[in-house]
N, C-alpha and C positions, 0 to 999 in steps of 0.2 A: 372920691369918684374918679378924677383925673389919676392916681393909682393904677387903681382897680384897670382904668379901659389900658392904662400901657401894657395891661398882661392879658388882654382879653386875647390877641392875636394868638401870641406866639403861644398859649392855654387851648384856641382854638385847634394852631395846627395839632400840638401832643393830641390832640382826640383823631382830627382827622386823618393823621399820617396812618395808624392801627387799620382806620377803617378802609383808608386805598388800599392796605395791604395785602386784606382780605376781603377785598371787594366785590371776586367772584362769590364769595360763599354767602356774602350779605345777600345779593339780589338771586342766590335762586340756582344760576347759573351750575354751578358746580357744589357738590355736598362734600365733607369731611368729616360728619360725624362719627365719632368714632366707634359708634354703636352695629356703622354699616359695615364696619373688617371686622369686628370682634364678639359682638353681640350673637354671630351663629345663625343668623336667622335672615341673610339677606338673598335675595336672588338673582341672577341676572345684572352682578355689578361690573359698570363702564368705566372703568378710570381713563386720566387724560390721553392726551394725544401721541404721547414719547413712547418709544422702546423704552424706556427703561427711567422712569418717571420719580422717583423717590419717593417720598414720603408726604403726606398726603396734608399737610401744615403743621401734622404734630409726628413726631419719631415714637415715645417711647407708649406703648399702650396701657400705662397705668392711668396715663390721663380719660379712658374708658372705662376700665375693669375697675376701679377702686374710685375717682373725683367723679368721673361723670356721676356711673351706676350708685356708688353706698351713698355720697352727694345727695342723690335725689332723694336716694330713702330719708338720709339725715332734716331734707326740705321736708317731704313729708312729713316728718313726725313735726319737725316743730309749728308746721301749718295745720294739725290737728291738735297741739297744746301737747305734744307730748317730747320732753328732753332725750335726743337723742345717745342716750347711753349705751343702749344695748342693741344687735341686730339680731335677730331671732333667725332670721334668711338665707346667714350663711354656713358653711360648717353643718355642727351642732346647736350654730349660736354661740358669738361671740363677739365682746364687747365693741362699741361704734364708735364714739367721739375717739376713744384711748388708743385708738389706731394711728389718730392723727391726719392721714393722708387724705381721710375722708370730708374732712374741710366743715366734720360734723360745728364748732362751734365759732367758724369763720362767719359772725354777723355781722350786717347783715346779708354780705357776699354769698352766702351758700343757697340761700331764698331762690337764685338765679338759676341754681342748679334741676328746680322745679319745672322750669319751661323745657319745652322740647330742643330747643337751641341753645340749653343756657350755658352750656359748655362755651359755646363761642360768646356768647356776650359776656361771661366772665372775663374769659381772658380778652375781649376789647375793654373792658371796664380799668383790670389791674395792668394792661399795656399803656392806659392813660393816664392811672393814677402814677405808675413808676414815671412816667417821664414828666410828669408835675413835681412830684416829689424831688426829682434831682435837680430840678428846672428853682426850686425854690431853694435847695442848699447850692448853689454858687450862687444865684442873688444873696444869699447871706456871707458867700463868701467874699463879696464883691466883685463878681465878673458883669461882663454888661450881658444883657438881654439876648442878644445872637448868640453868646457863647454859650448861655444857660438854655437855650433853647435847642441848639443843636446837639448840646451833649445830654437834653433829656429826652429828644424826640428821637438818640440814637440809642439810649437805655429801652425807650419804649419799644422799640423795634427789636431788641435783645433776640437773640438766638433761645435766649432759656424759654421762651413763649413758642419758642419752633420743636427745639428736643426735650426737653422738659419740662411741658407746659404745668403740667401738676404740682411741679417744686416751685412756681413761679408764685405764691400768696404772699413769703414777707417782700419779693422784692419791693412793693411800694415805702415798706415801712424803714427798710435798712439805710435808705438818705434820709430817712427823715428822723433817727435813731443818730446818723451824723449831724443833724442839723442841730439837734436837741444839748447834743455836747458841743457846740460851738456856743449854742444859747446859754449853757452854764457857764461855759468860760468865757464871758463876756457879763455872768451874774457876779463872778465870783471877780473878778478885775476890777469892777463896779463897785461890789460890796450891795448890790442887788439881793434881796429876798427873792427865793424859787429859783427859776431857772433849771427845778428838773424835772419838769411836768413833762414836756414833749421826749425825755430818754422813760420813763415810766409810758408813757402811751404807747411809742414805737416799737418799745422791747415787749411788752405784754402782745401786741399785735402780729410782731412778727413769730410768738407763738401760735396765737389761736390762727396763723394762719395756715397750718397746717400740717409744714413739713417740714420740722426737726433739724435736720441735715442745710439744707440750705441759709434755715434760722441763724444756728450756730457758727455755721464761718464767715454770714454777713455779724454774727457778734464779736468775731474774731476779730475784724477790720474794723472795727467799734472799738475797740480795745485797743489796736495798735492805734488810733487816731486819739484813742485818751492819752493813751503814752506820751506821745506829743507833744500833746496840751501840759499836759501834769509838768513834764518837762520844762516847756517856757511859761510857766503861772510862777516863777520865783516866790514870793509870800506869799503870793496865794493858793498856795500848791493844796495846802489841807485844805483850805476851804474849797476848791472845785476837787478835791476827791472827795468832802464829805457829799457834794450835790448829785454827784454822780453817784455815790451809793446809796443816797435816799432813793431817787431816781428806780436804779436796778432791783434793790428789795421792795417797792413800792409793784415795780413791775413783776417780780416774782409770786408775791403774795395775791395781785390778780390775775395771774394765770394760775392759780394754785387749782383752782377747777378742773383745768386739765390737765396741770402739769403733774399732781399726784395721781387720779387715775391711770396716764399713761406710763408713767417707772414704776407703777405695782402692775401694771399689765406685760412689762418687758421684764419682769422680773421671772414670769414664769412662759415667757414666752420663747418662740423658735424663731431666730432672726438668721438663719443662714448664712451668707456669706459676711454678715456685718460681724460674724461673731470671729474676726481676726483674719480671716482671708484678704480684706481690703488692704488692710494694711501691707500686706505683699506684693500686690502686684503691680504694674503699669501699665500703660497703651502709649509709648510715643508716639504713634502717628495718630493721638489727640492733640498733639500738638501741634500738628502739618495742619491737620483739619479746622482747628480753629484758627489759625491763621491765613488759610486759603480753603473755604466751604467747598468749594468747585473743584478740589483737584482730583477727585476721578468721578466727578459727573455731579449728577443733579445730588440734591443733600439727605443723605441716609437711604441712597437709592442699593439696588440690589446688586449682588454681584454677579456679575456678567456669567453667562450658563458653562462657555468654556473653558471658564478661570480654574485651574484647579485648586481646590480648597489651601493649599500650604502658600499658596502665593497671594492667597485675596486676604486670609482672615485676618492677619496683623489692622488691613485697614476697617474688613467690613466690620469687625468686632469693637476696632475702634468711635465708631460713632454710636455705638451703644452704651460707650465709656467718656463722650463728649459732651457736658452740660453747655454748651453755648459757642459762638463764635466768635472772637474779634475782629476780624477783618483787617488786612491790612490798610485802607482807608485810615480807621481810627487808631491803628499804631502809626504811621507814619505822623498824622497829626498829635499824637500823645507824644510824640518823642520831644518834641519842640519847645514838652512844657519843660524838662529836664536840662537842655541845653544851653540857652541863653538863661542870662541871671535875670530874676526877675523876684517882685514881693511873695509871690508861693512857691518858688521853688523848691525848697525843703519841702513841702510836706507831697510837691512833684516825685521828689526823690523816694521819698518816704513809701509812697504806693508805689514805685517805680520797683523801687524792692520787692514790696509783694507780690506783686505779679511775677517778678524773674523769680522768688521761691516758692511761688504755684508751680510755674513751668516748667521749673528742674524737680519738681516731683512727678509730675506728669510722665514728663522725658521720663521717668524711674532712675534718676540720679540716685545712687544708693544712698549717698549723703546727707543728701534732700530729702529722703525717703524715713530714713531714721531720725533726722530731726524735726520733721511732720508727725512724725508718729508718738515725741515727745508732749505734743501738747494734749490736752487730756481730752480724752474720749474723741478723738482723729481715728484711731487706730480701728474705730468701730464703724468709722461711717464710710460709706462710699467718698473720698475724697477726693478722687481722681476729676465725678463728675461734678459735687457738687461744692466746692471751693471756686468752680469757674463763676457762679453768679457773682462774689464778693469782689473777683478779679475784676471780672468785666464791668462792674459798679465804678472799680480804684482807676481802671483802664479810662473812662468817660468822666471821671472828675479830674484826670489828666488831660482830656481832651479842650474841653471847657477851659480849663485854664489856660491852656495852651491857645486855645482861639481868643481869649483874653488880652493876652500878650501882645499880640496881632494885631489888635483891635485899639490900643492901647499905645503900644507903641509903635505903629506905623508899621512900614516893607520891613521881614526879615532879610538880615545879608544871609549871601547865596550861599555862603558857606554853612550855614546854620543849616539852612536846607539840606543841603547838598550831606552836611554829616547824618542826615537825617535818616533821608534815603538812600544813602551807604548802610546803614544801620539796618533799615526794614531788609535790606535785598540781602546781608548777611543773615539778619534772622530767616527770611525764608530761605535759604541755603542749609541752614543748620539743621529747619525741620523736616526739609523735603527731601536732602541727599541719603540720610539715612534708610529711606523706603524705597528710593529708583527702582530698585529689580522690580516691587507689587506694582510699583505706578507703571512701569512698562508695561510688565505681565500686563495690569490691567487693562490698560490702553490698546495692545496689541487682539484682546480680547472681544474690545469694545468698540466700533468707531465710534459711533455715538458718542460712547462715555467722554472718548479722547476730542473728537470736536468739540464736544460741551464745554468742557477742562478748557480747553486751547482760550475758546472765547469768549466763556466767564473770568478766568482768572486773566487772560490777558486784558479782558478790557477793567477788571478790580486794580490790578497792578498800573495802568495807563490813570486811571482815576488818582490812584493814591498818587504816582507821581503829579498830575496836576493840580492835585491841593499843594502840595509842597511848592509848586511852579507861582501857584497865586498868592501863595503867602509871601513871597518876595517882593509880591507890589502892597502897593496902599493900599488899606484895606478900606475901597472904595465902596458905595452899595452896588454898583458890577460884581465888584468882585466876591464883595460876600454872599453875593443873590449864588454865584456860580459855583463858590466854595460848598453852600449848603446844599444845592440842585446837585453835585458831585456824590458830597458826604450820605445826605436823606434818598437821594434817587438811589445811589448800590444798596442801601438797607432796606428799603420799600421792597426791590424791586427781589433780593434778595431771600425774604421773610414770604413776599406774594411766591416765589418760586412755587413752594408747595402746593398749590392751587393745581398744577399743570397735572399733581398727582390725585386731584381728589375724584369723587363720582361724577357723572354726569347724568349716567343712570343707574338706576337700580329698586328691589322693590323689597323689604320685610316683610316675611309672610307671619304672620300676629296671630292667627286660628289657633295653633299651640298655646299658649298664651293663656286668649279665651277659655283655652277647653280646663287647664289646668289650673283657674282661678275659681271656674266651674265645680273642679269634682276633686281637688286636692285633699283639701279641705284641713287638718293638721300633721297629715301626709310630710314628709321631703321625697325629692327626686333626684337621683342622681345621671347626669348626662355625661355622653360619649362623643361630644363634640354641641351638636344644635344648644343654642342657650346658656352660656356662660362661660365660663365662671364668674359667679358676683354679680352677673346684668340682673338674676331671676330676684335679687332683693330690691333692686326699682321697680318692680312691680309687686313687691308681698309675698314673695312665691318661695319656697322652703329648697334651696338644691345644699346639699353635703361637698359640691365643688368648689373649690376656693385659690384663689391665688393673690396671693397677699403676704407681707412681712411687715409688723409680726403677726405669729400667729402663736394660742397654747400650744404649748410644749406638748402636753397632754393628746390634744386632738391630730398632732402629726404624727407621734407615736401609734397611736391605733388607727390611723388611714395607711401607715407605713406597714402594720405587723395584722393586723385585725383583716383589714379590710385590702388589702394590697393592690392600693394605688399608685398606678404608674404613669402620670400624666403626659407624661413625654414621651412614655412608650410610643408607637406605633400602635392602632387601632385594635389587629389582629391581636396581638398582645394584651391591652385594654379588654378586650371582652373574656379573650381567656383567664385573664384574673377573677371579672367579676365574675364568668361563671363556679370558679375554685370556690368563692369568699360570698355565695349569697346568703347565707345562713347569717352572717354577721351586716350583710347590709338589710336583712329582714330587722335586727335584732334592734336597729338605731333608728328605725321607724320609716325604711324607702321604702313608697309604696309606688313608683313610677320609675321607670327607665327612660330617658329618653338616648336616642339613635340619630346617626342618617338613615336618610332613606333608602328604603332597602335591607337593611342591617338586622337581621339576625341575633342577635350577640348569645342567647340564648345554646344555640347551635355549634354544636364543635364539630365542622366538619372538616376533613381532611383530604384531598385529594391525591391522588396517587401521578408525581411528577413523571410526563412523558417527552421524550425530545419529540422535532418537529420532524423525525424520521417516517418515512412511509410505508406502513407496514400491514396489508392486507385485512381485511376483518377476519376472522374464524363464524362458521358456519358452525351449527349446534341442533340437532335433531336426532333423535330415539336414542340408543343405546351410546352416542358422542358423548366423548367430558370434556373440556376446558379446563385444565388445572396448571397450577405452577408453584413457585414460591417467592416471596419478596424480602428482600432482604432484612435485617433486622438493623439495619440504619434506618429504615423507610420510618420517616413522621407517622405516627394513629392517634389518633387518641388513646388515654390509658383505657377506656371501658369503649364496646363499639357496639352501639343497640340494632344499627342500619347500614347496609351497602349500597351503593347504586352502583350499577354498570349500563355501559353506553350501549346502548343497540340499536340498531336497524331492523325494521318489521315487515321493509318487504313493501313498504306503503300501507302500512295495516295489515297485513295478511296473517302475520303469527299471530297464533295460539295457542290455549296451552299453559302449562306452567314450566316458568324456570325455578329451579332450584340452586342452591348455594350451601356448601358448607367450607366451615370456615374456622379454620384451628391457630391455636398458639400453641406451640409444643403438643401436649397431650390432651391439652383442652381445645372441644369445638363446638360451634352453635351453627345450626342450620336454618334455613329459613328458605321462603317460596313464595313467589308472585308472579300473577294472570298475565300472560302478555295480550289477552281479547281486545283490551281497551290501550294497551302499552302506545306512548307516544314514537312516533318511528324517528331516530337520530336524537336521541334525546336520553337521557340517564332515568334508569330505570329503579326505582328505591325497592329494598327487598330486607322488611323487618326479620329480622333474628328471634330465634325462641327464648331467648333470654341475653342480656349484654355477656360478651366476652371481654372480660380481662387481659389487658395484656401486659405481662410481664416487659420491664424494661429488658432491652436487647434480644428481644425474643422475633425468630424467624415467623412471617407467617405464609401459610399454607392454604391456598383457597380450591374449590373445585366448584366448575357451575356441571349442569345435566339439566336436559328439554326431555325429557323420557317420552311424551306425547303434544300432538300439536303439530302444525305448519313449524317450520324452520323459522329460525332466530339470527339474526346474526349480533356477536362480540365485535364491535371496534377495539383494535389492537394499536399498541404503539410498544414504542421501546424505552425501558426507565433509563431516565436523566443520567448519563454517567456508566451507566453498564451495556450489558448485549444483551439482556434480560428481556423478551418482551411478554406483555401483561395485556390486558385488559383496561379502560379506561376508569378507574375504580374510585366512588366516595365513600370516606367510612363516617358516618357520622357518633358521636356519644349519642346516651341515651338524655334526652329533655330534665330540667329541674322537675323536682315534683313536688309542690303542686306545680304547675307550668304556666309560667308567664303568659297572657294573652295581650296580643295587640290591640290597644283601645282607640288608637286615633292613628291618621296619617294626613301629613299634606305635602309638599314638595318642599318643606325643610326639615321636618321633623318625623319620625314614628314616635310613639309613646306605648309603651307596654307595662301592661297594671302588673304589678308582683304580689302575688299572694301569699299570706301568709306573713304579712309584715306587724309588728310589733306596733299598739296603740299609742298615742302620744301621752295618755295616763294608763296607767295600768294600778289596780289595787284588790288583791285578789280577797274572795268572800264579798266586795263590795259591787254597789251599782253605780254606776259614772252618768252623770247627766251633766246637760250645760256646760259643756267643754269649750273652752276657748283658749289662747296662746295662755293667758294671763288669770285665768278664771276656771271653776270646776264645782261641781256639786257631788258627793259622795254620799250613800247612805250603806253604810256598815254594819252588819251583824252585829261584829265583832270590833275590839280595835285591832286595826290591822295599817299598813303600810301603801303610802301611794309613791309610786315610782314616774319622774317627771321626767322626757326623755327630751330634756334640755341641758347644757354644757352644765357643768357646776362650777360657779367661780366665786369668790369671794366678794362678798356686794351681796347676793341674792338674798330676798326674807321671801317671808309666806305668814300668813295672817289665817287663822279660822277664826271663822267670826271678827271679836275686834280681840282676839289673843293670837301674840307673835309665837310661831314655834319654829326650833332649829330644824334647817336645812342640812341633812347628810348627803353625803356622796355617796352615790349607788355604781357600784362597777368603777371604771377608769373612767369615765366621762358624764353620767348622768347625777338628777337630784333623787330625794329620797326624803318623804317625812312622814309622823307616826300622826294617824289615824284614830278620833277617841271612836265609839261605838256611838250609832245612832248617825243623823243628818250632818252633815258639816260643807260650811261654802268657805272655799277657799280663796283666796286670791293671793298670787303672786307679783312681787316687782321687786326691780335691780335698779341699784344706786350704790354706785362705787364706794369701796371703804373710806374711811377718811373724810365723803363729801362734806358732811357736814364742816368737819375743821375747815375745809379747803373753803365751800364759799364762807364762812369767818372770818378766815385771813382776806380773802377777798374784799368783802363789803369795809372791814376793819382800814384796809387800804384805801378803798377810794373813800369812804368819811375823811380818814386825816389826810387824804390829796387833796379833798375840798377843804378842810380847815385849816389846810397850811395855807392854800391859793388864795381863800376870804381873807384870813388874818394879816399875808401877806399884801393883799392887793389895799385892804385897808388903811395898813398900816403905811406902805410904803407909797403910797400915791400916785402917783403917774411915772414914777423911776419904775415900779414893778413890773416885771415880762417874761410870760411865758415861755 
């Protein structure tokens, strides 16, 4: 009991430090969900008080598009009893847990992702557990209490919880993954049974925790800390490496659940830049940034509007390549562990290295670059960002031990210091001199930015000197009250930054939503911005937009060739694709559009560019023309079903018909419309007798005539670039046929039904009743074939009745299976290949984890330890 309450404090603070940090967001005050920048659907959003505010507690937005939104789905299902394997939501449909990122079988953390805020109480949950968990490996290391406290309540505060909150899952488990091989090397010294329970927990954990990348180089720094060990275990060297492989195959075999579905998922999947780009490049000025957050303003904030692009991007690109910060605070106090000699100093050293061969890969030390790229499968992952978690873990068990020392043995001499902080202020020389020109450019762009800069980093740098300052005295409770109000105050205050960027107001308009949970039905939709990507699967809702790594192979190839998605494109561009390609978004089962508001996309219309020249109207009555020619650079569309031109009526007073004809080369269409009712200054549409073609590079030739009727007048300008002057001219295409019609609107969204789009079963000669994602009723003539316009992937079966029958591939992307004659109720479901062996190995695992732990605990009696 007396235990227990010495750690209730400093257990206490690791909770409440997260929660000062984001304290506006707790009580209401200011929002940061990430649902409000990305989700498409907000209105009227207030962010904080600054010019130029940064990032809103989180930087990179996968922690929305992917943890928040597939998250909830994955909550969902498992809070209807159903294993989140598969998303049906996004894409075509494509698999869920094997993603990974989606935190589908992070239990019981993912449950969290169910609540409307549980984005934010997750990451207060794993900000707590990380700095527990570090808090409890230097008590095992033997630091005292303040040391262990400050360097877990500074992990908890970690930057990776600010830029990449979504990669933040193993952090709680990777000290506690270190703990567990300290626990073995103290079984194996001992001649102790067990001893590898806690590396088998923490390693299985820090899979299911979700993201891959950050797992494995917190396993890398697991590894170099075996070395270590293995190293000073003299005779016992075999025996703490056989503990440690019981241990990691223990832990392998229970993650096998999802460690096999997700390498047969990336087997056929499209991983983009992971697939060898990473390994080329760098950002040194991730290395400025995590050593000074502040040095061009608030953290991941934007680049100032006068910067031009070739002087900002080095930095602003850089913090999208920056998994976390160390501040110089915690380097100046980590130096100290390296310096003076003390009982850790080796394994000071040890991480001391690693982080200098983090940095100089970062930096893109060619060196460095190619002997990171030697260790196996680096070369695949983003490692620029996400090596910084394992750093900044090695960074704060530097720390900890370093305030150890202190603590221990009394005042540093001043020279200790003093080398110290020669040290930090050369490191920040090495990262900062290289960028001077951007930080000026910047600065000079920004004042803001530049006062910001001035009086965060100057007062970080004033800080980190006065730890160093107090470490010279006794380490009195003054002085460590004021070491840790230094050290925890810059990183509260730091991590709270964010806050200054989030909402204060704003409103989601949800009517969309409604209407399309209404009347979708097994429909997909594909949007032009309102609603996604990815959010429409937190709520059930089928959209074809996705953004996410991985993805099938398969499904990028026909969104790339089929269907010609340009996500990035510009809007104008966007719609002109989809109007090219709707035959094949008919074909995948869209039966909705979604827009902004306003938006057309249907519509190719083209106007005819005029400078801001002042150019008279033309007058147009009885036997008058109007004619001219436009160049055959001039933008049309290739087919032109409608014109409009601009007119004046006089205040209403024309009448009458105008006429128009209108050629390419030797082909012309004419057309003619009432000006009785014509709006006065306002474009006048004038349908075609049939659409004109028009040949690429072809002049065209237009003529109007008023033959009878009051007077017309033509608004006239001059086109853009020439002495040409024209008429004020739309040429629109002719509409899809059948024609989209608009079904909803509200002030975020239009929605337009598409006709003519492809059922989600299809089986011709048959009749379909009972349709559902996963279920279907057929009654057949004939036998004949049902076509499922769901992804096809390995995993799926299909049941008629209680008989299994094969699943074919229909096309590039759908399913396909054979139909006997007569009734048949089908049902579908997906369960990865393999599952079966995978939970085997699994359950096989933890049986002989408990019968090695009984038999051990049994046997060996109160010497036994976990």
């Amino acid at each position: 009991m007396k235990t227990a309450a010495r750690h209730a404090g400093p257990l206490l603070g690791l909770i409440v430090l997260p929660c000062l940090a984001n304290l506006l967001l707790i009580l209401g005050i200011m929002h940061a969900d990430p649902a409000l920048f990305y989700r498409g659907l907000t209105l009227g959003l207030h962010t904080g008080p600054f010019p130029a505010p940064g990032s809103p507690t989180w930087a990179d937005p996968t922690i929305g598009l992917i943890t928040q939104a597939q998250g909830m789905l994955s909550a969902k299902d498992w809070l209807a009893g159903i294993i989140p394997w598969w998303n049906p939501y996004t894409g075509v449909g494509m698999p869920l847990a094997a993603e990974m990122q989606t935190l589908s079988f992070f239990l019981p953390f993912v449950l969290l992702l169910r609540l409307t805020h549980g984005w934010l109480i997750l990451r207060l949950v794993l900000q707590s557990l990380s700095g527990a968990a570090l808090y409890a490996l230097l008590l095992d290391l033997g630091t005292t209490r303040f040391a262990a406290f400050v360097a877990g309540a500074l992990y908890g505060l970690s930057g990776i919880f600010f830029l990449v909150p979504h990669a933040a899952g193993p952090l709680p488990f990777m000290p506690l993954l270190l703990l567990g091989i300290e626990r073995a090397t103290r079984a194996a010294r001992t001649h102790t049974p067990r001893g590898w329970g806690l590396i088998a927990f923490a390693t299985a954990a820090m899979i299911y925790a979700g993201y891959p990348e950050t797992a494995y180089f917190g396993g890398l720094l697991a590894a170099a800390w075996t070395l270590r060990a293995l190293a000073l275990a003299g005779a016992d060297r075999i025996r703490l490496a056989g503990k440690i492989m019981v241990g990691l195959i223990l832990a392998l075999a229970l993650a096998a659940p999802l460690l096999i579905p997700f390498a047969d998922y990336v087997r056929i999947s499209y991983y983009g830049p992971h697939d060898g780009y990473f390994s080329l490049i760098a950002w040194p000025a991730s290395a400025m940034l995590s050593v000074l957050p502040f040095m061009v303003g608030p953290i991941a904030g934007p680049i100032p509007p006068a910067l031009a692009a070739t002087a900002s991007g080095p930095i602003d690109n850089a913090w999208w390549q920056t998994g976390t910060w160390f501040g110089i605070i915690a380097i100046a106090i980590a130096l100290i562990a390296i310096i003076p000699r003390h009982r850790e100093r080796g394994r000071a050293i040890m991480l001391g290295c690693i982080i200098a061969f983090g940095m100089l890969r970062i930096e893109g030390i060619d060196l460095a670059r190619k002997a990171f790229n030697l260790i196996p499968f680096v070369g695949t992952t983003d490692a620029i960002r996400f090596v910084t978690p394992a750093l900044d873990l090695a960074l704060l068990i530097m720390v900890g031990l370093a305030l150890d020392h202190w603590q221990r043995r009394g005042a540093l001499p001043r020279r200790t210091a003093a080398i110290a902080g020669a040290i930090g202020l050369g490191l920040i020389l090495i990262v900062t001199l290289p960028h001077r020109t951007q930080v000026l450019a910047w600065y000079h762009a920004s004042q803001f930015d530049h006062r910001f800069a001035l009086i965060a980093c100057g007062t970080e740098l004033a800080a980190a000197l006065a730890c160093l300052a107090i470490m010279t005295k006794r380490p009195s409770r003054p002085a460590t009250i004021m070491l840790a109000l230094l050290a925890l105050g810059d990183a509260t205050a730091t991590m709270a930054s964010g806050q200054a960027a989030a909402a204060w107001s704003s409103e989601q308009a949800t009517g969309g939503i409604r209407f399309l949970q209404a009347h979708q039905g097994l429909g997909r939709f594909f949007t032009l911005g309102p609603f996604g990507p990815d959010y429409p699967a937190a709520d059930r809702l089928a959209s074809i937009n996705t953004n996410q790594l991985p993805v099938a192979a398969a499904w990028i190839d026909f969104g790339n060739t089929a269907l010609g998605l340009q996500p990035a494109a510009p809007l104008a561009a966007q719609a002109a694709s989809l109007r090219s390609h709707l035959a094949a978004f008919r074909a995948i089962g869209v039966t909705a559009i979604l827009t902004p508001p306003g938006l057309d996309p249907f519509r190719d219309s083209t106007r005819l560019m005029l400078d801001a020249t002042n150019v008279p109207g033309a007058s147009l009555q009885g036997s008058a023309t109007i004619q001219g020619s436009l160049p055959a650079s001039t933008p049309v569309p290739e087919r032109i079903s409608t014109i409009g031109v601009q007119i004046g009526t006089y205040d209403g007073a024309s009448t009458g018909p105008l006429n128009v004809t209108l050629c390419a080369g030797s082909n012309c269409a004419t057309g003619e419309a009432s000006l009785d009712h014509a709006a006065d200054n306002a474009s006048l549409p004038i349908a075609l007798d049939h659409p004109l073609r028009i040949p690429p590079h072809t002049a065209l030739h237009y003529k109007f005539t008023h033959p009878s009727g009051n007077a017309v007048v033509l608004w006239m300008g001059r086109i853009a670039g020439t002495t040409i002057t024209a008429p004020h001219l739309r040429f629109d295409a002719p509409q899809p046929n059948p024609a989209p019609r608009l079904i909803y609107r509200d002030r975020a969204m239009w929605i337009y039904r598409l006709p003519g789009a492809a059922p989600f079963y299809t089986a011709p000669g048959c009749t379909i009743t009972n349709a559902s994602l996963n279920r279907v009723t057929t009654d057949c003539a004939a036998p004949a074939t049902l076509i499922r316009r769901e992804a096809w992937f390995g995993g799926w079966h299909a049941i008629i009745g209680y008989h299994p029958v094969i699943i074919a591939r229909h096309g590039p992307l759908f399913q396909a299976i054979a139909l006997p004659a007569g009734r048949s109720r089908i049902r579908f479901f997906y369960r990865p290949r393999h599952t079966r062996l995978a939970c085997l190995l699994a359950l096989a695992a933890l049986g002989l984890a408990l019968i090695l732990q009984t038999s051990a605990r049994l046997g060996g009696g109160g010497r036994a330890r976990l």
